[in-house]
C-alpha positions as a Markdown table, in Angstrom:
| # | Residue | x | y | z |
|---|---|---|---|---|
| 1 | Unk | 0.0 | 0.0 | 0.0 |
| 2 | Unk | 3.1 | 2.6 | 0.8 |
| 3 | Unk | 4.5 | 1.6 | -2.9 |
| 4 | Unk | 1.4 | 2.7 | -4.4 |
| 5 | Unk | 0.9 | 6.1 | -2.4 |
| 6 | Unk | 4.7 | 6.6 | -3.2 |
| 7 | Unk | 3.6 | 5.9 | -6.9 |
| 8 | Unk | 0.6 | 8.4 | -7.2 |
| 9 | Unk | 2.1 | 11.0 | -5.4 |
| 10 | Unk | 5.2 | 10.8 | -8.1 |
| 11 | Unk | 2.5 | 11.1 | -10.6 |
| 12 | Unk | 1.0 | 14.1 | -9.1 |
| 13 | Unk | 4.3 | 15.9 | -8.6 |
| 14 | Unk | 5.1 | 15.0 | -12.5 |
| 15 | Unk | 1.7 | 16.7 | -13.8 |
| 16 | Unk | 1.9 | 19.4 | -10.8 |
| 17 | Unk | 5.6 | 20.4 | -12.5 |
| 18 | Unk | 4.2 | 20.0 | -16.2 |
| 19 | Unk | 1.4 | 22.7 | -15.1 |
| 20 | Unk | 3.8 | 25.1 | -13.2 |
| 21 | Unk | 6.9 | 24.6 | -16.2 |
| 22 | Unk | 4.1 | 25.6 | -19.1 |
| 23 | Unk | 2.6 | 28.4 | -16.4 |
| 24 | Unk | 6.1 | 30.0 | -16.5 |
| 25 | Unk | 7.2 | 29.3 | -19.7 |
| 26 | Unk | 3.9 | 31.5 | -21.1 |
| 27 | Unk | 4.5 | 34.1 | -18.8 |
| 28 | Unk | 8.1 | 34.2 | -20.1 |
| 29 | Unk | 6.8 | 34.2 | -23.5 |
| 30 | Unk | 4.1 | 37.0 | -22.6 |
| 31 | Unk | 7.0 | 38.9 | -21.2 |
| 32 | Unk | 9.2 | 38.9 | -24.2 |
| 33 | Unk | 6.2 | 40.4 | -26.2 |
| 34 | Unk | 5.7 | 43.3 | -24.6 |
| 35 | Unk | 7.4 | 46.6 | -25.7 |
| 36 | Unk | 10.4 | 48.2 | -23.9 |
| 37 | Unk | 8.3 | 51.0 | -22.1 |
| 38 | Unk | 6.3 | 48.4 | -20.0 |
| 39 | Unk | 9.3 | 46.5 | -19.5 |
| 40 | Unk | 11.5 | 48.2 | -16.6 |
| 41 | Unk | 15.1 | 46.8 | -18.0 |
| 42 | Unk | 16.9 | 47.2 | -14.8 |
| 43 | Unk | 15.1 | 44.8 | -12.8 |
| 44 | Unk | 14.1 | 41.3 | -13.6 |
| 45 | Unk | 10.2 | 41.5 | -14.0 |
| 46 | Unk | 8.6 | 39.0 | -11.6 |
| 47 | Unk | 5.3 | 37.0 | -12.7 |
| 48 | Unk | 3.0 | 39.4 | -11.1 |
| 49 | Unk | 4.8 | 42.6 | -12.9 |
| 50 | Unk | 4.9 | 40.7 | -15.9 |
| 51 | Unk | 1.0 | 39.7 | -16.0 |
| 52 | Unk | -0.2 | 43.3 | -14.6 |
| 53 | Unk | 2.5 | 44.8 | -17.5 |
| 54 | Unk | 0.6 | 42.7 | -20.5 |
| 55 | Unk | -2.9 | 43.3 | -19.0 |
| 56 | Unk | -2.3 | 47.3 | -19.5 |
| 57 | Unk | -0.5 | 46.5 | -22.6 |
| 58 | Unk | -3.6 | 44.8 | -23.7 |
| 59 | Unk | -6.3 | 47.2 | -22.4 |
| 60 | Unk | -3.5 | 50.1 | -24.3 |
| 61 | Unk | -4.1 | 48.0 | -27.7 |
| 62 | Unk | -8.3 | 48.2 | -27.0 |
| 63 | Unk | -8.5 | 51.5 | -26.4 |
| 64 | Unk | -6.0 | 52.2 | -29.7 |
| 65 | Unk | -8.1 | 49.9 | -31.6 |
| 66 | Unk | -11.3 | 51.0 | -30.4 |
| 67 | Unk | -10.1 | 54.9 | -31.2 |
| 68 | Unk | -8.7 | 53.5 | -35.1 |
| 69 | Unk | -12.4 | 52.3 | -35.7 |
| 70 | Unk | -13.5 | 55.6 | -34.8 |
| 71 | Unk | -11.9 | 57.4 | -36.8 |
| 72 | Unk | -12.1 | 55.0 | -39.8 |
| 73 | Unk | -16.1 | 56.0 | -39.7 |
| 74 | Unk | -15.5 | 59.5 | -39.3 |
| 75 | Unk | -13.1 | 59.3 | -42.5 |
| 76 | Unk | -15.9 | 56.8 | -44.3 |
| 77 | Unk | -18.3 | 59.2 | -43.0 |
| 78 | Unk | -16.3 | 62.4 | -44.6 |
| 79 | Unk | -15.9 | 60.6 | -48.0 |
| 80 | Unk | -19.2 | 59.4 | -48.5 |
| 81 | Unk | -20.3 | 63.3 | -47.7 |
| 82 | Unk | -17.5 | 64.3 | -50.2 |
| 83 | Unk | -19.0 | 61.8 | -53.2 |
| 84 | Unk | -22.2 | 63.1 | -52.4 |
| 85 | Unk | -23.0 | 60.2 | -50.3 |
| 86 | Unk | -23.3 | 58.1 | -53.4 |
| 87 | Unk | -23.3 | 54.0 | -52.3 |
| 88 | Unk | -21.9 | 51.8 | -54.7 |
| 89 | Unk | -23.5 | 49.8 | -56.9 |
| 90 | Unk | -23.7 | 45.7 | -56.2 |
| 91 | Unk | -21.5 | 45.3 | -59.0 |
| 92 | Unk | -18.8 | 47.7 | -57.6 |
| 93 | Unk | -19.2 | 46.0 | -54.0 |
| 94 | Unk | -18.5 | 42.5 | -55.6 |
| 95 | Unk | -15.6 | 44.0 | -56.8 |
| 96 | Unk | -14.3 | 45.7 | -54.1 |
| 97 | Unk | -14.9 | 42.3 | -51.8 |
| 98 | Unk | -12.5 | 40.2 | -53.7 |
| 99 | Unk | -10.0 | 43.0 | -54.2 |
| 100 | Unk | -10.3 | 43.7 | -57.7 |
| 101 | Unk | -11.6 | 46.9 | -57.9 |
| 102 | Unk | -9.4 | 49.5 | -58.4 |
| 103 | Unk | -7.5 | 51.6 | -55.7 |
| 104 | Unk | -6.9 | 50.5 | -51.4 |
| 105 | Unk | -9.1 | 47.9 | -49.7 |
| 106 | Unk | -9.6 | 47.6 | -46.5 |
| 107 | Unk | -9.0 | 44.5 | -44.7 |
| 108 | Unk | -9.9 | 43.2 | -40.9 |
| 109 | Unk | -7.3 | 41.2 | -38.8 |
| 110 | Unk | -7.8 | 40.4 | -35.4 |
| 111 | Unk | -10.2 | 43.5 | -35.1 |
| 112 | Unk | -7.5 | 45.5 | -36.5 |
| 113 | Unk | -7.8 | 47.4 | -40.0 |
| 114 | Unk | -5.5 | 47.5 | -42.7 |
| 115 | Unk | -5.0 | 49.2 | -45.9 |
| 116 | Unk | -4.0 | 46.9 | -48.8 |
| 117 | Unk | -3.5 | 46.9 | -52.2 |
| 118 | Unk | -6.4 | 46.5 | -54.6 |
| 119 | Unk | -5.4 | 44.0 | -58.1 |
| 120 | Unk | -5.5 | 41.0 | -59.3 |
| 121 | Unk | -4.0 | 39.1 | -55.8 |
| 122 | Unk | -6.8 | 39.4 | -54.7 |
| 123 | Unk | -6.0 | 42.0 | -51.7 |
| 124 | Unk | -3.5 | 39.6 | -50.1 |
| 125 | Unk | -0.2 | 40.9 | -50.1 |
């Protein structure tokens, strides 16, 4: 009976130092991705610092991403007044979907917007 509590508490401690080896290695990770000004270079970051630092790094990226969306509808908003407010017909739209229409398209990653080229790659770059 002792060999076999010996047995599963060796288990335990294997999967316990799994957890607490990928735990770390994230927040190491997490650490190496955020930039220099949340980063205090003199001191070793401990996990707390490190996990507060990307949080505000994070909630940063939100706010700058919520603000770009913003002001991609007031510049939408601005050229549609400028053409007029003229909407495109369904052809143009089919067009401008699959990147073939002439001139920048606008593409969507990860809630983030992008200008790209318009042609025959069909807006990938």
């Amino acid at each position: 009976m002792n060999e076999k509590r010996r047995r599963r508490r060796e288990s335990h401690n294997a999967v316990e130092r799994r957890r607490r080896d990928n735990i770390n290695e994230k927040i190491q990770e997490l650490s190496t991705l955020l930039p220099d000004i949340y980063v205090d270079s003199a001191n070793k970051p401990n996990k707390g610092v490190i996990l507060r630092k990307s949080v505000d790094y994070i909630r940063h990226l939100q706010q700058l991403v919520s603000s770009q969306a913003t002001r991609n509808q007031e510049l939408e908003a601005q050229l549609q007044a400028k053409n007029g407010g003229a909407s495109s017909t369904g052809a143009e739209d089919a067009n401008n979907a699959n990147g073939s229409g002439p001139g920048p398209q606008l593409q969507q990653d990860f809630g983030m917007m992008r200008i790209v080229s318009g042609g025959s790659n069909g807006g990938q770059n």
